[in-house]
KEPA-643035 format. One record per atom (N, C-alpha, C): residue in one letter; z, x negated, y. Coordinates in steps of 0.1 Angstrom, whole numbers, plus 5000, padded with zeros to 4 digits. Atoms other than C-alpha are relative to their C-alpha. Layout:
// residues N
AZXY...
END
This chain:
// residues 543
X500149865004X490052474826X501350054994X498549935000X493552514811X500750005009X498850024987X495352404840X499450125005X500549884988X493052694860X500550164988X500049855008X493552994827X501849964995X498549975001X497552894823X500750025017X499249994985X497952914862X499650155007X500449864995X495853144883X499650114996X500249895011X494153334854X501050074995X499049945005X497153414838X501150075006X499349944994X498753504868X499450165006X500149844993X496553794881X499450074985X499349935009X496453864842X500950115000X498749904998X500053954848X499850165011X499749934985X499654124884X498950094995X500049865002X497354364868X500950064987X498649915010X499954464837X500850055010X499249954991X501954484867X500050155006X500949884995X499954754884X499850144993X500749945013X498454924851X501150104995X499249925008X501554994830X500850135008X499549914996X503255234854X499150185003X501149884999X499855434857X500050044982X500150005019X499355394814X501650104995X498649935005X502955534811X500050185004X500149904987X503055824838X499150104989X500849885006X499655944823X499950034985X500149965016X499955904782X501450094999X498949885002X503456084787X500350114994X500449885006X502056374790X499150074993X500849995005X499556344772X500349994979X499749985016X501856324738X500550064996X499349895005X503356604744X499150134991X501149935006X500256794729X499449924988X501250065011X499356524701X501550024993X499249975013X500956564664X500949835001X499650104997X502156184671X500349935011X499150014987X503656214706X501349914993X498350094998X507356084694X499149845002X499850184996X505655714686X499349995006X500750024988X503455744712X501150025012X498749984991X506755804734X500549894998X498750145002X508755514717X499149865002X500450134997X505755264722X499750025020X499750044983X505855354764X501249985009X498350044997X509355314763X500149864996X500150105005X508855004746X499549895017X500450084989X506454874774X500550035014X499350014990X508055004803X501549954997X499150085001X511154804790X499249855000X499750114997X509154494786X499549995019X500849974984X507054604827X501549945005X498450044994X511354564833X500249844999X499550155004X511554244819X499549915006X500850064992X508754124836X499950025018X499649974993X510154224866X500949955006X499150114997X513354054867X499549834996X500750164998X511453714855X499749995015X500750044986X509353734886X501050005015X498650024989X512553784909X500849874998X499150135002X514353524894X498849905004X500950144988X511353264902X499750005015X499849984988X511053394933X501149925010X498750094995X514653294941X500149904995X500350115000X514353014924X499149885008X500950104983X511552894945X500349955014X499550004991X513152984972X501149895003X499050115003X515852744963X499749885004X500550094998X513752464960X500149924991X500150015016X513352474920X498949984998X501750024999X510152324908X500150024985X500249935009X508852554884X498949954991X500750035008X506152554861X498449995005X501349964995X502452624860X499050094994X500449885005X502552964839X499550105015X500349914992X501353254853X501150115011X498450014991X504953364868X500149915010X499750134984X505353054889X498750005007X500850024990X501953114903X499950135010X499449864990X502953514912X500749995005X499149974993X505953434925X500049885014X500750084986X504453134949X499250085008X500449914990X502153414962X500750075008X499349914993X504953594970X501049905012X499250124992X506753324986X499549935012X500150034989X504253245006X499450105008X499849884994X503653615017X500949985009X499149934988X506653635031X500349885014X499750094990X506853295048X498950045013X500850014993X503453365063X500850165013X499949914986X504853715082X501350025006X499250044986X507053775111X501650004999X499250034998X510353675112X501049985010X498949934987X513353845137X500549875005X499050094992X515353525142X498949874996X500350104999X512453325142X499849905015X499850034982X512553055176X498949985005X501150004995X510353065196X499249895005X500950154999X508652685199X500549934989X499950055010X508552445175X501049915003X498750065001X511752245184X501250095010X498649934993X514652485194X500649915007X498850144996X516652305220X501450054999X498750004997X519952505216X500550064979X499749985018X519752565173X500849844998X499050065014X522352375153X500049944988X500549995014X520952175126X501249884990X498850085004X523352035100X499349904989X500450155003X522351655085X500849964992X499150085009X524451525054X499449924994X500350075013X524251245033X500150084989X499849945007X523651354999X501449974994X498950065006X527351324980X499550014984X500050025014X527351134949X501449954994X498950045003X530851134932X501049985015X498750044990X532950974965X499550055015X500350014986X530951064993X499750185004X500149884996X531151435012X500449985012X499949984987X530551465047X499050085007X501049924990X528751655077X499849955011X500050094987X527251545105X498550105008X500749914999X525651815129X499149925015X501050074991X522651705155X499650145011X500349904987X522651915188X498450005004X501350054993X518951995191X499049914996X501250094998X515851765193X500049925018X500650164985X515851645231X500649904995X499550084994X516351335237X500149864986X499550105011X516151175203X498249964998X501350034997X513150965197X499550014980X500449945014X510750995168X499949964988X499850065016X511350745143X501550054995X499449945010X514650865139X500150114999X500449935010X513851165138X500050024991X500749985016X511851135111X500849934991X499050045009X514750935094X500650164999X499349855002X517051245101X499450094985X500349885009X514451465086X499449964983X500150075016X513951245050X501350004999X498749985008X517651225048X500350114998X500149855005X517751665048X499649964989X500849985009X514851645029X500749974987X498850035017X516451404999X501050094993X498949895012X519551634997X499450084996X499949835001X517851935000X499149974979X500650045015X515651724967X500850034990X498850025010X518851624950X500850124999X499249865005X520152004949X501249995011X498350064990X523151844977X500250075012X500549944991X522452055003X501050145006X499449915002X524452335021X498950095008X500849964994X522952635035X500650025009X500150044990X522052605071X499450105008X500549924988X520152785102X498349944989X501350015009X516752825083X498949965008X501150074990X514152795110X500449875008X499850144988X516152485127X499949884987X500650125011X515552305090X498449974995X501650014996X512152435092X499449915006X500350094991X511452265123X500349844996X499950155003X513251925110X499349984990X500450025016X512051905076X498249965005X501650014992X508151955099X500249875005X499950134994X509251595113X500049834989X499750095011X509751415078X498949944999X501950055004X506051205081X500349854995X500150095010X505950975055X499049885007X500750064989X503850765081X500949895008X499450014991X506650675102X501049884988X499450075012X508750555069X499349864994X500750125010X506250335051X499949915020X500250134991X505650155092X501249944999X498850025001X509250135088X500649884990X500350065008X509149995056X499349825001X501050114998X505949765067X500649915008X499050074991X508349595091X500849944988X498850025007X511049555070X499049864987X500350035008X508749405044X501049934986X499350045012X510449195016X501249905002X498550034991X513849095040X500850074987X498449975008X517249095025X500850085011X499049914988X518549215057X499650025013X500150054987X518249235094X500250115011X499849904986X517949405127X498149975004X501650034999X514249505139X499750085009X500149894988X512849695171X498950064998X501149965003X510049945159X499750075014X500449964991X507449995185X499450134995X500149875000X506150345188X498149984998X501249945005X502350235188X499349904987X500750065015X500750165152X499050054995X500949905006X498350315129X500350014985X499649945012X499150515103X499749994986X500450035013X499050445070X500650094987X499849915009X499650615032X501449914998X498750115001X503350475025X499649984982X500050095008X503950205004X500249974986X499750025019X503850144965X501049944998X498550045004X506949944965X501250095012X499149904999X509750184964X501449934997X499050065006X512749954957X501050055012X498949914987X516350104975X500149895009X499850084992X516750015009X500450095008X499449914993X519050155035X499849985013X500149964987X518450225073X500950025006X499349924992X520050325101X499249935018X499950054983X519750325141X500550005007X498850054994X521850145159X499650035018X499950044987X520050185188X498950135007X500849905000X518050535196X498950005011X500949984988X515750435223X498550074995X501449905004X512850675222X498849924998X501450125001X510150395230X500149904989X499950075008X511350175209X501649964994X498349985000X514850215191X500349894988X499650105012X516349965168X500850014994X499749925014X517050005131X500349854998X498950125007X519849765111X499150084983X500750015019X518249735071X500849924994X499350105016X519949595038X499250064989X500049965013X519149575007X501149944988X499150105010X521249464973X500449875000X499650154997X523349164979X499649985015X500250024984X522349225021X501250055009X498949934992X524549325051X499550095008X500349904989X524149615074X500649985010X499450044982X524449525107X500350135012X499849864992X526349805128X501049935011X499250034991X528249805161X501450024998X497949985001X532449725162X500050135000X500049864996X532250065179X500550064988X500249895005X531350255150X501150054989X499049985012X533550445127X499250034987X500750015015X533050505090X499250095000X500649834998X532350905097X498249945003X501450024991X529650775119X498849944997X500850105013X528250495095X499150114990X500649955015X527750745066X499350145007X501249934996X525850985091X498949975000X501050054998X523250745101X499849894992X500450095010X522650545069X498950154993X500849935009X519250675053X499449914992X500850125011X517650545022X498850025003X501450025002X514250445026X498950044986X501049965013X513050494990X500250084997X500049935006X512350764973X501150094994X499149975002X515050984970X501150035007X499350044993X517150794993X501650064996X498749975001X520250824974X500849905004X499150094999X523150674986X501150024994X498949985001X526650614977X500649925011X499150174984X529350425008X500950124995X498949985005X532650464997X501049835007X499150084998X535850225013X500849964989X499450055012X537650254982X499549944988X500250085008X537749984959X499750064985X500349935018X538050234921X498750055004X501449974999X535150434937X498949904999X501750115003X533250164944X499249934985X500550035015X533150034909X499450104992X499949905010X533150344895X498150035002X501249965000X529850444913X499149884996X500950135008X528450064904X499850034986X499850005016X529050174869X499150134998X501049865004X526950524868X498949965007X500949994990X524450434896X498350014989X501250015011X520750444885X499449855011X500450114997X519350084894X498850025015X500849964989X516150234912X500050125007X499949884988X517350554932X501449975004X499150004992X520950464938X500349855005X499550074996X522150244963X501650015007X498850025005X525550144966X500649915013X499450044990X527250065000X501450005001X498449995002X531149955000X500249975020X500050004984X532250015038X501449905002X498650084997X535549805033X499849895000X500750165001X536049465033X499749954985X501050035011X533749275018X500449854991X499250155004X535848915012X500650034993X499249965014X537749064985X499149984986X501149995010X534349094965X500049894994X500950095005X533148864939X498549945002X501350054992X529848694946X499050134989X501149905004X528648914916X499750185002X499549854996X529849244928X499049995014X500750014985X528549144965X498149994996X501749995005X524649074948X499850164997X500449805003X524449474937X500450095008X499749904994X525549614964X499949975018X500550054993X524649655002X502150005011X499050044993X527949555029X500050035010X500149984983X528949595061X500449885008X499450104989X528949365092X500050055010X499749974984X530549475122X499749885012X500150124990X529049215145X499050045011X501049954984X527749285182X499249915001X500850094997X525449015180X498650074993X501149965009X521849145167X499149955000X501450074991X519448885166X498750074993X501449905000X516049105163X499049884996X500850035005X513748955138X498550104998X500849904999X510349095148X498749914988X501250105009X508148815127X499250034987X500949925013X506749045099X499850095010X501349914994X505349265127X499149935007X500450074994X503949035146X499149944987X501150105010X502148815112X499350134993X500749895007X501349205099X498850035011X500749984985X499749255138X498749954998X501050095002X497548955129X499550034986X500549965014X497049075093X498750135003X500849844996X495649415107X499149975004X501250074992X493649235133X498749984993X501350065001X491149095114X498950124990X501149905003X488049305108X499549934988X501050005008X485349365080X498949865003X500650094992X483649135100X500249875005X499550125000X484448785099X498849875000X500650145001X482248445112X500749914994X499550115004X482448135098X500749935008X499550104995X484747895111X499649885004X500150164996X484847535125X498249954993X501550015006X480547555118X499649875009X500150174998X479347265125X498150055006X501449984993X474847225139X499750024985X500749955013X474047245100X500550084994X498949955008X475647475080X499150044984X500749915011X474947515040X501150104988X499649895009X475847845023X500050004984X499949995016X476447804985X500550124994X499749905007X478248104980X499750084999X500949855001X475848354977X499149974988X500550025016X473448364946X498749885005X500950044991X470548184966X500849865009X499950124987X471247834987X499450075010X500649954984X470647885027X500549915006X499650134991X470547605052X500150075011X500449964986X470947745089X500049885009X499950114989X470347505116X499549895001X500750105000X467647305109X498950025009X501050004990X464847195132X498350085001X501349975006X461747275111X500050024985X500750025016X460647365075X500049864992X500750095006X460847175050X499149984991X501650055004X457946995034X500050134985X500249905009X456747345009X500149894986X499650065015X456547084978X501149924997X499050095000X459646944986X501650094997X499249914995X461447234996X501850034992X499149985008X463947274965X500949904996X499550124997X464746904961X500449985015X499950014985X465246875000X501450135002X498749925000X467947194999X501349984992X499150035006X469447044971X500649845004X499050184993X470146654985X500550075013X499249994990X470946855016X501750074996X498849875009X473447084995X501349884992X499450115006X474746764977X500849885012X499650114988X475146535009X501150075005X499149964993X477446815026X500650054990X498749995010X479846864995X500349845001X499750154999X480046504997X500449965014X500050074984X480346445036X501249925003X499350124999X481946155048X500149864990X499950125010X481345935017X498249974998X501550065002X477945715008X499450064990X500250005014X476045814983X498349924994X501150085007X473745594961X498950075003X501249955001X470045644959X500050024985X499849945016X470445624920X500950094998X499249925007X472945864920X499250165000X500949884997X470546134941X498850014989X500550005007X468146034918X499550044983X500149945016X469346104881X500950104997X499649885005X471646354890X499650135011X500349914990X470246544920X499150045000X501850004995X466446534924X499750044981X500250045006X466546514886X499350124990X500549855004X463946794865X499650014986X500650025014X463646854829X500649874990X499950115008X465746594818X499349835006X500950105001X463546334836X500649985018X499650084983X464746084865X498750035008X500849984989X463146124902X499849884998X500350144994X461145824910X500449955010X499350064986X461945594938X498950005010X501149904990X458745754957X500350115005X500149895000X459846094950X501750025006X498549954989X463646034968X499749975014X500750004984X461645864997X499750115003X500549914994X459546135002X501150175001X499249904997X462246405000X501349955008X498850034984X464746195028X498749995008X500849994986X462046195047X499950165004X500249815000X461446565045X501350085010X498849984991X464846605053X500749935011X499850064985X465346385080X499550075007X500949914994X462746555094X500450145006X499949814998X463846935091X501549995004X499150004995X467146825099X500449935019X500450024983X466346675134X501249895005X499250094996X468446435158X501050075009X498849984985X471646485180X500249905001X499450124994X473746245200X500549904995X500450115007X474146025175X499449954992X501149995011X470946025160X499550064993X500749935010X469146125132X501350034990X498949945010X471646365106X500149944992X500550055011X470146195076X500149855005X500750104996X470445825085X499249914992X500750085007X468645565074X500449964989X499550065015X468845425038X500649855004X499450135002X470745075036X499549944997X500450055005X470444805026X500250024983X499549985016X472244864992X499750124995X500649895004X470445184988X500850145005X499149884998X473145425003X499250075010X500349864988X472445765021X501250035007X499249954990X474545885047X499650115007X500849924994X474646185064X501050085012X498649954992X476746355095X498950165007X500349894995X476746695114X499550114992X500449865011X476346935080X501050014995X499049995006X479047065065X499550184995X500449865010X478847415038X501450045001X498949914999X481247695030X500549994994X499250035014X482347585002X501149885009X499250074991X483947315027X501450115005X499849894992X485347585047X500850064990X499049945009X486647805020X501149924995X498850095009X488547525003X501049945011X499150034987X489947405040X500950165007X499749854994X490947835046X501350044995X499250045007X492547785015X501649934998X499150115001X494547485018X501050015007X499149934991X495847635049X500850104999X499549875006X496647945034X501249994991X499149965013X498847815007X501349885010X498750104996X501347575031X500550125011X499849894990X502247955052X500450124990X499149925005X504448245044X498650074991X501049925000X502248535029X499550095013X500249934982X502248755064X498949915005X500550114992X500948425079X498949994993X501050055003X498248345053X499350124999X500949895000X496648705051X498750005005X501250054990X494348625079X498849894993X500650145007X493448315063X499250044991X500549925015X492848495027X498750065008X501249904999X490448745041X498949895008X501350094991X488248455064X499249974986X500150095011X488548275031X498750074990X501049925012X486948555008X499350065006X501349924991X484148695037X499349865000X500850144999X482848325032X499150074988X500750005014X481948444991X499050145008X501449905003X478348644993X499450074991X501049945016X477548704959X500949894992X500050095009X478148514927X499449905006X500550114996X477148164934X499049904992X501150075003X474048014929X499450094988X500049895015X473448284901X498749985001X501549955004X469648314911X499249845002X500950155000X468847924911X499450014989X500949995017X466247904886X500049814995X500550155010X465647524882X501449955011X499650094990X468347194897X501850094999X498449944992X472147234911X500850024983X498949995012X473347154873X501249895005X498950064995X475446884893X501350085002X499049934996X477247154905X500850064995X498849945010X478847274874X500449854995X499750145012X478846874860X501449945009X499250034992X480746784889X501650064999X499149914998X483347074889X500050075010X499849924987X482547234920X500450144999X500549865002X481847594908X501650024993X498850005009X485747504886X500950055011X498950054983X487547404923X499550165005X500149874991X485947744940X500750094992X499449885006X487047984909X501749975000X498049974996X490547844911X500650015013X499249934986X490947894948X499850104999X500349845001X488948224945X501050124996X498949975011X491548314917X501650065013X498450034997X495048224935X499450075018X500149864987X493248424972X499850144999X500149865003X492348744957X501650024991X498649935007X495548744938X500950045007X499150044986X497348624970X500050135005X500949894990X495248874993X500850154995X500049885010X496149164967X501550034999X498349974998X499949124963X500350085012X499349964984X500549115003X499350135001X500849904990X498049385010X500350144991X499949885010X499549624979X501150025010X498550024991X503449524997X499850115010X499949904986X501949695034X499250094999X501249874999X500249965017X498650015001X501950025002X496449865019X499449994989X501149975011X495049974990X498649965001X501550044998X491349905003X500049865003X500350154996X492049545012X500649944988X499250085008X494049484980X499050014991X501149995015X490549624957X499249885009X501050084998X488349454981X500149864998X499550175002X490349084977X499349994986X500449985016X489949144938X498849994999X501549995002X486049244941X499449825006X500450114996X485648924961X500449854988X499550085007X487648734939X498949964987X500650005010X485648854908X498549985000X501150035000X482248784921X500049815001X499850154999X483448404921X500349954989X499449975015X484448454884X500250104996X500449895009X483348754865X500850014992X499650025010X484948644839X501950034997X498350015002X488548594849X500650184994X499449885005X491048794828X501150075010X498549954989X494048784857X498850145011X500849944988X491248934882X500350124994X500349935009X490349184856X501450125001X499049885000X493749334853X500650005013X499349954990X494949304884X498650125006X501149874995X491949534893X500450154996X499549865007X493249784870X501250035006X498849934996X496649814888X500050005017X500349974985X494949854925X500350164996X500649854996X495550244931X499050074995X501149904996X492850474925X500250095011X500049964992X492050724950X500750144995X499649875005X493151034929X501749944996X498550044998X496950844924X500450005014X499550044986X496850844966X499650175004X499649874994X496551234965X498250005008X501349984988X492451214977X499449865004X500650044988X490351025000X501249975012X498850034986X492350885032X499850135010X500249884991X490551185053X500750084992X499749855007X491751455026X501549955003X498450015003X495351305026X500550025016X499649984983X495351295065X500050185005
END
């Protein structure tokens, strides 16, 4: 309510004073020429049609300031003088062109100059240029026209470019590039669009290579090299260098006092700092803060962060279990679930019988005693199973677990009392093998992995067992799941903040935290996912 009665309220406030006072003056005029107190009734309409003047030139000057590309306030002035601003944009305009890319307008493209850098670099047109750089071109206008750097130009041919600047195009740009020190990279033309990226750290562009289908862009960042053709001259360099972040300021300067000089003012996170001379002169510490040039015709095209983002993207909401085996038992959901047994098992058995089967396949591959199922498996109230009541529940489960090709699942007891058991394996298996994989692979590479990993978790685990399955905390099992759980949602959450996926970076977290409520790391990394109102909306309202 103040933001709505300091903005619009207050603005058509004004716009009737506006209206009013010229009628209020006009008619009390002469209206004091017949009262005994006409003069101060004269000196207070003189009064107010001096301040109607005053308020008059305000709203002209924001006007032109608007027009500038001065960001005003959110009095009632700055909201009159936006109406008017976009009055006039909305009606007809003599030298406006006639389609939305002129092919014979003139549009002029500078780097912004900071301190050493002043140049021009004019772009014949739109044919023929393809649309990622483009949309570079039209974020490097844009920045100067930000940073006040700007000269004036042909107005509708900045129109038209500035309409090309899609923040879409940047962040896939970005998504490529990921967290490289340097390289050369060939962006394909088909993707899907995304909100650009929360990490904003300076990084500089160019395209070396303008193919419309797919044109190839040279990147550095601090302490990296920019890979450009022998060909190019410097002019030519400091046209097609754009900063990626926010801002995209640059500085590229040959001379050595400049160059320090701008190292010495720069601002850490908006300026970057390109020396175009040679670079063997540098100290190793001077060469770490700043980005370099390599004139080398060789460009080897590292595509390997589109390609492991490719497979990142791939995988759906939708995720089966892995390497499943004929039994499979589910632990991670609040509830045990066996799938892939023959038959029921025995109704008075049933809870003991899911639990030696639940215990045999965390165990698989190793023997396990009959006393051990006994006083820590089967075991109720404090009070050991008898040596009747483990028969009758391997029998149960031999039973419901049935035979394949080599046998019965369940085999026979020993001599020495051991159980054995093959062909069952749980998710808790699985997750911890998704895991294991996940952590010996780049992040790109393990993404995939992560997300199999945390579509295994169902719920809190075991949460609604009412009686049994205290092994499973005695043991440490429920310890071993929260610290992988932990170190994949954290994992999952980093990479998926890096390529802009907000929804895959809350949902890693939510999975995480249903595997440990408790954790504090979860907890605040949950707090520094996005909201939807920091992303400008909903993904439809922002589209």
């Amino acid at each position: 309510m103040k933001r709505f009665a300091t903005g619009p309220l207050h603005g058509v406030a004004l716009a009737v004073y506006f209206l009013l006072t010229p009628y209020v003056v006009l008619s009390k005029w002469a209206v004091a020429a017949h009262r005994a107190d006409g003069p101060f009734i004269r000196v207070l309409l003189v009064a107010l049609s001096f301040f109607w003047l005053v308020f008059i030139v305000q709203l002209l000057r924001s006007v032109i300031d608007l027009r500038r590309g001065a960001v005003l306030g959110i009095g009632g002035t700055a909201w009159l003088a936006g109406l008017i601003v976009a009055a006039l944009a909305l009606g007809p305009s003599p030298t406006a062109a006639p389609s939305h890319r002129p092919p014979t307008n003139s549009v002029t493209a500078t780097m912004p100059r900071h301190g050493v850098v002043s140049h021009r670099s004019t772009l014949d047109g739109f044919g023929g240029i393809g649309t990622l750089p483009l949309a570079l071109v039209a974020k490097r206008r844009r920045d100067e026209l930000r940073g006040g750097q700007s000269d004036d130009g042909e107005v509708d041919a900045l129109i038209s470019l500035l309409a090309e600047a899609d923040p879409s195009l940047v962040a896939h740009l970005r998504r490529l590039i990921g967290d490289r020190l340097d390289g050369v990279i060939r962006v394909a033309n088909d993707f899907t669009y995304a909100a650009p990226l929360l990490n904003d750290d300076p990084v500089v562009a160019c395209v070396i290579d303008d193919d419309p289908d797919q044109p190839l862009v040279s990147f550095a960042r601090e302490g990296g090299r920019l890979r450009i053709p022998p060909s190019w001259t410097l002019d030519r360099l400091r046209e097609q260098m754009v900063g990626l972040h926010d801002g995209g300021r640059i500085v590229a300067t040959d001379l050595e006092y400049d160059f320090l000089r701008a190292l010495a003012i720069r601002s850490i996170r908006r300026h970057l700092v390109v020396f175009l001379g040679d670079a063997e002169g540098l100290d190793d510490a001077l060469r770490a803060c700043t980005v370099t040039v390599d004139r080398s015709s060789d460009f080897a095209i590292n595509d390997r962060r589109d390609k492991s983002y490719a497979s990142y993207a791939g995988v759906g909401d939708e995720v089966s279990p892995i390497g499943s085996s004929d039994v499979l038992v589910e632990l991670l959901r609040p509830d045990p679930l066996i799938h892939g047994i023959v038959e029921p098992f025995t109704p008075s058995l049933r809870r003991r019988s899911i639990e030696m089967v639940a215990y045999a396949a965390l165990h698989r591959g190793e023997p396990v005693s009959g006393d051990r199922l006994r006083t820590r498996v089967l075991i109720h109230a404090d009070v050991d199973a008898s040596v009747r009541t483990l028969a009758n529940t391997a029998t149960s489960v031999r039973r419901s677990l049935g035979v394949d090709g080599d046998g019965p699942r369940l085999h026979p007891v020993t001599a020495d009392g051991l159980y054995r058991m093959h062909g069952v394996t749980s998710d808790v298996e699985q997750f911890h093998a998704l895991i294991r994989d996940a952590r010996r692979r780049s992040a790109a590479d393990a993404a995939p992995l992560l997300i199999q990993a945390l579509h295994l978790v169902r719920g809190e685990p075991l949460v609604g067992v009412r009686h049994g399955f205290e092994w499973f905390l005695v043991e440490g099992h429920l310890t071993r799941i929260q610290r992988d759980g932990e170190w994949a949602a954290l994992a999952l959450h980093d990479f998926a903040l890096a390529v802009g996926d907000v929804e895959r970076a809350f949902w890693a977290i939510e999975r995480g935290r249903l595997l440990d409520p408790f954790s504090d790391v979860l907890s605040d990394a949950l707090a520094r996912v996005p909201r939807l109102g920091q992303l400008r909306g909903d993904r439809t309202g922002a589209a």
